[in-house]
C-alpha positions in Angstrom: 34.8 -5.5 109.9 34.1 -4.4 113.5 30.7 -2.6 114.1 30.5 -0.4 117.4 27.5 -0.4 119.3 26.0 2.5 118.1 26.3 0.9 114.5 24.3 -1.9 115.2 21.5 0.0 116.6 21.5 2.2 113.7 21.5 -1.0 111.4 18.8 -2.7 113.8 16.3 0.5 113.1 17.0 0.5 109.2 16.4 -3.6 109.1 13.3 -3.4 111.1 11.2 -2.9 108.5 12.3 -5.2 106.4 11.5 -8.7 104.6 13.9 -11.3 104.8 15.4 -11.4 100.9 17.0 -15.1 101.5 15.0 -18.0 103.2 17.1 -21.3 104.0 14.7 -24.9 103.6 15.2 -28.1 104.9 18.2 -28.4 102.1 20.3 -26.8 104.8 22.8 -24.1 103.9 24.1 -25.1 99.8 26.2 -23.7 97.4 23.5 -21.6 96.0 21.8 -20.5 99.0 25.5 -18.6 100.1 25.6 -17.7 96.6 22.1 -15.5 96.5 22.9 -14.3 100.2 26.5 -13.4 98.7 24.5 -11.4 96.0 21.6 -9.8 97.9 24.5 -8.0 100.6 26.2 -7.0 96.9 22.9 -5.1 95.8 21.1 -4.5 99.7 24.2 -4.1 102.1 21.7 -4.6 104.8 19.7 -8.5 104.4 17.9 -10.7 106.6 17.7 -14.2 106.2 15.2 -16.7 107.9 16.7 -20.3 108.9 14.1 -22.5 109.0 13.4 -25.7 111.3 17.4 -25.8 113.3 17.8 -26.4 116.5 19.6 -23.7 118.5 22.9 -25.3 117.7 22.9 -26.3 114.3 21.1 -23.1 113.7 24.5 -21.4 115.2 26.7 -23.6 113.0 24.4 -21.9 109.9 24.9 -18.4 110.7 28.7 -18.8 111.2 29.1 -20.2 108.2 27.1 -17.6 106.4 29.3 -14.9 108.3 32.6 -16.9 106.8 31.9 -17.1 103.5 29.9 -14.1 102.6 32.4 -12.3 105.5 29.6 -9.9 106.0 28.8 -8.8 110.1 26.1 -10.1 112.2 23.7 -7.6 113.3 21.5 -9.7 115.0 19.7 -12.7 115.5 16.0 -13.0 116.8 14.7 -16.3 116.5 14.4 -17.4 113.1 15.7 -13.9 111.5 19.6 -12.9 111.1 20.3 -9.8 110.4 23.4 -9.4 108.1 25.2 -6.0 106.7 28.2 -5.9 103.9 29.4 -2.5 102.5 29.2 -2.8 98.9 31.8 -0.4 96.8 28.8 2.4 96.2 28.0 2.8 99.8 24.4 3.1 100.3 23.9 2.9 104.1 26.0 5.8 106.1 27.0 4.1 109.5 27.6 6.9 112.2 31.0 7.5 113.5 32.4 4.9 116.1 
């Protein structure tokens, strides 16, 4: 799935306010950790997930793997915080039109 630019900024305003559900440790990115984020975007649609102590590249590595398995969309990334959004079969989040 393709999100528009108008989209993301809609998703961006509805994430702002929220807590990130799914916090990765020094274990790295496991089985269960995709697992959890896998079932927070079934229940939320709209996550965020800190990534804790990466460097810039490994902490690219992360998110693209979370984006391949889960095969949610990125809406953003600011430092720590990604941002992730995964229509469920009951849509709860109404994107605008592209």
């Amino acid at each position: 799935m393709k999100l528009s630019t108008k989209q993301k900024q809609f998703l961006k305003a509805l994430a702002h306010h929220l807590n990130p559900v799914v916090m990765l440790g020094n274990n790295g990115l496991t089985e269960g950790v995709v697992a959890e984020i896998d079932n927070a975007l079934n229940h939320h649609e709209l996550i965020k997930v800190k990534i804790n102590g990466s460097d810039r590249e490994t902490k690219q590595l992360i998110i693209n793997a979370i984006i391949r398995e889960t095969k949610a969309c990125e809406v953003q990334t600011i430092g720590h915080i990604l941002v992730l959004y995964r229509p469920s079969k009951e849509s709860k989040i109404q994107l605008p039109r592209q």
